[in-house]
Structures are given as structure tokens and as C-alpha cells.
C-alpha positions in Angstrom: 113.0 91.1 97.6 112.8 87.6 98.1 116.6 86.9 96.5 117.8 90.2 98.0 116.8 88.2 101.2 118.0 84.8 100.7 121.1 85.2 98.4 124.0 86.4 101.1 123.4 83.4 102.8 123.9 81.4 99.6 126.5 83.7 98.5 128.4 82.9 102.2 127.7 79.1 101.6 128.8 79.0 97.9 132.2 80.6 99.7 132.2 77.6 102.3 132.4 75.0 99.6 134.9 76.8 97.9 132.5 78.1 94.4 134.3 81.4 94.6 133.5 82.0 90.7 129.4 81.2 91.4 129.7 83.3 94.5 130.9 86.3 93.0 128.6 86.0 90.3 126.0 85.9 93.0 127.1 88.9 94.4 127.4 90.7 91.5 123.7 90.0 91.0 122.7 90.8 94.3 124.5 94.3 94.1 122.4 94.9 90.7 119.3 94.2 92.5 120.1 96.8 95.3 120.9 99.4 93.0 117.6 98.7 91.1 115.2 98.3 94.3 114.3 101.9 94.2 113.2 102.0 90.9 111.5 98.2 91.5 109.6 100.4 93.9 108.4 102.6 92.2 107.5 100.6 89.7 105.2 98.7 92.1 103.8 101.7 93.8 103.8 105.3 92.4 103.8 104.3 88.8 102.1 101.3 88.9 98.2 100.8 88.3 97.2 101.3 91.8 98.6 104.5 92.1 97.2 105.6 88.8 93.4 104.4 89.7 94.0 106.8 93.6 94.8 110.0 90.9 92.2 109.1 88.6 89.4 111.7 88.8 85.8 110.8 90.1 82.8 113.0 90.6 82.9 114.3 94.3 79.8 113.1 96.8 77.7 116.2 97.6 79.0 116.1 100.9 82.9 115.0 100.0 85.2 114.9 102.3 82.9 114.2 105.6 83.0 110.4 104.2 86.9 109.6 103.8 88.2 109.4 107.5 91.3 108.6 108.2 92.1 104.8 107.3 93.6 105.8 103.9 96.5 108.1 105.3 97.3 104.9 107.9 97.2 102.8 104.7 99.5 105.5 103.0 102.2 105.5 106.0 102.0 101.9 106.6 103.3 101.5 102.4 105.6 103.8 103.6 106.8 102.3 106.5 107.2 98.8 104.0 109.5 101.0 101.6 111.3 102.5 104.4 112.4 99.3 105.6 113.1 98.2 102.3 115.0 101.0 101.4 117.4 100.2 104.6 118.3 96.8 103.8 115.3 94.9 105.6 113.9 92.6 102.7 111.3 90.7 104.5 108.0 91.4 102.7 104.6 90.1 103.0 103.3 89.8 99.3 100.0 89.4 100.5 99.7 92.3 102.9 101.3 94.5 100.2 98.6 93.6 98.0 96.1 94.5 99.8 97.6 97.9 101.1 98.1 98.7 97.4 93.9 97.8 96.9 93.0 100.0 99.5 95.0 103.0 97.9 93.7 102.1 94.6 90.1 103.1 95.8 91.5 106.7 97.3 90.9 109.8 96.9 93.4 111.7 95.7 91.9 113.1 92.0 88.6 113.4 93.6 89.9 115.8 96.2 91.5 117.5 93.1 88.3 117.5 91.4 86.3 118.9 94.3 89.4 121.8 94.7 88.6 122.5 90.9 85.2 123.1 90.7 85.3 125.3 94.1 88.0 127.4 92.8 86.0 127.5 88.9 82.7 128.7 91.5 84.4 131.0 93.6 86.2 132.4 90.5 83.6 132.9 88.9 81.6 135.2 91.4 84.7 136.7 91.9 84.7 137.8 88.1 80.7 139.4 89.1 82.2 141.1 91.9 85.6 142.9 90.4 83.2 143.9 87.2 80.5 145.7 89.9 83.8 147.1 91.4 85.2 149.0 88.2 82.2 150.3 87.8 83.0 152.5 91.2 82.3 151.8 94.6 79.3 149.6 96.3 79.1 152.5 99.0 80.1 156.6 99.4 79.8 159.2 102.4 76.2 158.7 103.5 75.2 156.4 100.7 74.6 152.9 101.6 72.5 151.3 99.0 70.2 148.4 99.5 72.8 145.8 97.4 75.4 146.2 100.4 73.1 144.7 102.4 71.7 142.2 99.8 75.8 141.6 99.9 76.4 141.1 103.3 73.3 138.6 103.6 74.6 136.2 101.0 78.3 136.4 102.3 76.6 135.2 105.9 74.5 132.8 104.2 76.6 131.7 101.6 79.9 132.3 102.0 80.6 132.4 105.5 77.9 129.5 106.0 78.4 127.0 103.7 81.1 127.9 101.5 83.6 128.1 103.9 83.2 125.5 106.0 83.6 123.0 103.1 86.8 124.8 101.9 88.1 124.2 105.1 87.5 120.8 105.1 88.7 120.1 101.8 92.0 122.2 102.7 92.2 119.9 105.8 91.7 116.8 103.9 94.8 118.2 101.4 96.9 118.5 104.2 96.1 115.1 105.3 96.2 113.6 102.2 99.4 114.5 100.1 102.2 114.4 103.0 102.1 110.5 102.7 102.4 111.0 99.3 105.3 112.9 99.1 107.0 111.3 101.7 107.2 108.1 99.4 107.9 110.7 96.3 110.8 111.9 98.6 111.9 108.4 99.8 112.3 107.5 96.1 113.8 110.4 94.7 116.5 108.7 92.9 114.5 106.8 90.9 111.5 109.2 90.2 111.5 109.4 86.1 111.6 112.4 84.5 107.9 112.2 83.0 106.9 111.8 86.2 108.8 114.8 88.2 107.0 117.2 85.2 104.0 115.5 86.2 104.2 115.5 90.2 105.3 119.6 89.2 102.0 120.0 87.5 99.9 118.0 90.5 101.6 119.9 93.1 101.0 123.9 91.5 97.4 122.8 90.4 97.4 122.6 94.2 98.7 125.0 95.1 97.2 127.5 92.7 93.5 125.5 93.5 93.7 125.8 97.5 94.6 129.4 97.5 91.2 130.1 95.9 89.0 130.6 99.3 91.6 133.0 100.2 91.2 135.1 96.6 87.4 135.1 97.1 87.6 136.6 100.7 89.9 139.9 99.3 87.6 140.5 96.8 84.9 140.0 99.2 86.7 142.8 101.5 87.5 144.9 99.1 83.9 145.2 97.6 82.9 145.4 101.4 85.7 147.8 102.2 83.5 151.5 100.7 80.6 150.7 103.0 82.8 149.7 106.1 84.2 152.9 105.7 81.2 155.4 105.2 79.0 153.2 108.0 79.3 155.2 111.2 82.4 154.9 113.4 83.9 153.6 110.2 86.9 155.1 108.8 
């Protein structure tokens, strides 16, 4: 950045005193270096060691995300807002500041969200697996029959489910949403240069995502559709 910065004014004076040959070799190497800054970049931010240590996966606090707040996403849009400018031919940079963005992001949150997203999905799956196997054994309820598990069902999806469950899935689906737009913004500011190994990767990270969030939603239609016999046998049901 530094001789992106300083080398058309050399390149101007090199003209002025008439080193045409040193100038255009200057230019030549200041052309190369604005054709490599994206991938200089990346090198520095998405594939480089602080980027690697935010995806790393740690073991999610019991109460994960109340704790994170929101100084990480500034941190994430204020790298942004560096490469940005950057990126648009504004090569001032303060080393130092960079630094310590980068530190900040090191110590995120990004693979223990994905880790918390895993083992709710692995949970919810797994009672979902209890709940289709009562189901193919026929229905929970019938005309007139309503036996005690419906309502030893509908007590642990209040308590459960609807009161603990849920609420955490929600926050950890809002924490996703806050999390990975800052991420993909850069992703999407450095497109050109993204390596191949790591577009497979960032198409792995973002299904597992998708495929992990989507779990809450799974568990609730299994939920209705055990639910669904008694609703319609209760009275006024249909």
C-alpha cells in the first residue's frame, strides 16, 4: 500500500528530470501492484491466520449468543470499509489500526456459532427421529380418543420447545444474520481474487448454513403433524 501511495508522485518526478526509462519501469511496477492488491487482500484478511482462528470451532457457553454483542460486526464493517477504500484507489492505511481490527476478529465467533447451530440441529433431529417413528406407528389421537401422551406432548412442547428451545434458536438465527453479511460482503468485494479452494470451501460454510438454520423450522412440522390427529378429534376441531 505504502508504494501504491507514494510511487506516482516519484513516477511524475522521475518524468520532471527527464528518467523516462526509470519512470516507466516505475509504472509498470505500480500497475502490477494494482492488479495484485486484491489478492494482497485477501491474503491478509480472509485467508490469512486471523480469519482462520474467527472459523475455528470452540465449545459454545451455556448461554451462547446473549455474550457477543455487537462490537464484532462494527469491527467486521469497519475491515470492510478499509478494503473498500482500498479497493477504489485510496492507499492510505494505518498498519497499526489494521492490526488490531484483524485481533479483534481473530477472537470471533464465527465457528462457534456454527458449532452451536450443529448441535441444535443434531438435538432437534434427533427427537424428530422419536417423533416420525411414534408416527408410523399410526396416529397420536382418533375420533374420541385422546390419550394421556398428547397431553404429556403438548406439556413438553410448552416447556421445552416453545420455552427454551425456541427462544435460543431465535437468537442464534439472529446472531447468523448478523454475523455472516459482513463476511460476505468482503467475500463479495474480493471476488476476483477468491481462490478456488476457497470458493468450494465458502460453498460448503454457506449450505452447512443453510441446511443447520432450517432445523427449528423441521422440528416445528413434525411437531404439527404429530399434533395435527388430536387437533382434529378435540371438539370444534376439524
Amino acid at each position: 500500500l505504502e508504494f501504491l501511495l507514494l510511487a506516482p508522485e516519484c513516477i511524475a518526478y522521475q518524468r520532471r528530470t527527464g528518467e523516462e526509462a526509470l519512470a516507466v519501469t516505475l509504472e509498470e511496477s505500480w500497475e502490477l501492484k494494482r492488479e495484485q492488491l486484491p489478492a494482497q487482500i485477501f491474503n491478509a484478511t480472509l485467508g490469512g491466520s486471523e480469519y482462520r482462528a474467527f472459523w475455528r470451532t470452540g465449545a459454545p457457553a451455556a448461554d451462547y449468543p446473549a455474550a457477543t454483542g455487537s462490537a464484532l460486526i462494527t469491527t467486521l464493517e469497519e475491515l470492510n470499509g478499509h478494503a473498500r477504500r482500498w479497493l477504489q484507489g485510496d492507499f492510505t492505511a494505518d498498519n497499526q489500526g489494521v492490526e488490531l481490527l484483524l485481533g479483534k476478529i481473530a477472537g470471533g465467533d464465527g465457528g462457534t456459532l456454527l458449532r452451536a447451530l450443529a448441535a441444535q440441529a443434531g438435538a432437534l433431529a434427533a427427537a424428530d427421529r422419536i417423533l416420525v417413528a411414534r408416527m408410523a406407528g399410526g396416529p397420536l389421537c382418533g375420533p374420541g380418543r385422546r390419550p394421556p401422551a398428547a397431553d404429556i406432548l403438548d406439556n413438553v412442547v410448552r416447556r421445552f420447545f416453545i420455552g427454551a428451545i425456541q427462544p435460543r434458536a431465535a437468537a442464534l438465527n439472529r446472531r447468523y444474520h448478523e454475523l455472516l453479511p459482513p463476511v460476505t460482503e468482503l467475500e463479495r468485494l474480493l471476488d476476483p481474487a477468491l481462490p478456488a479452494a476457497y470458493r468450494a470451501w465458502r460453498r460448503q460454510r454457506d449450505a452447512q448454513f443453510a441446511m443447520l438454520a432450517e432445523a427449528p423450522r423441521r422440528h416445528v412440522q413434525t411437531l404439527l403433524a404429530i399434533q395435527e390427529p388430536c387437533n382434529r378429534s378435540a371438539p370444534g376441531g376439524r
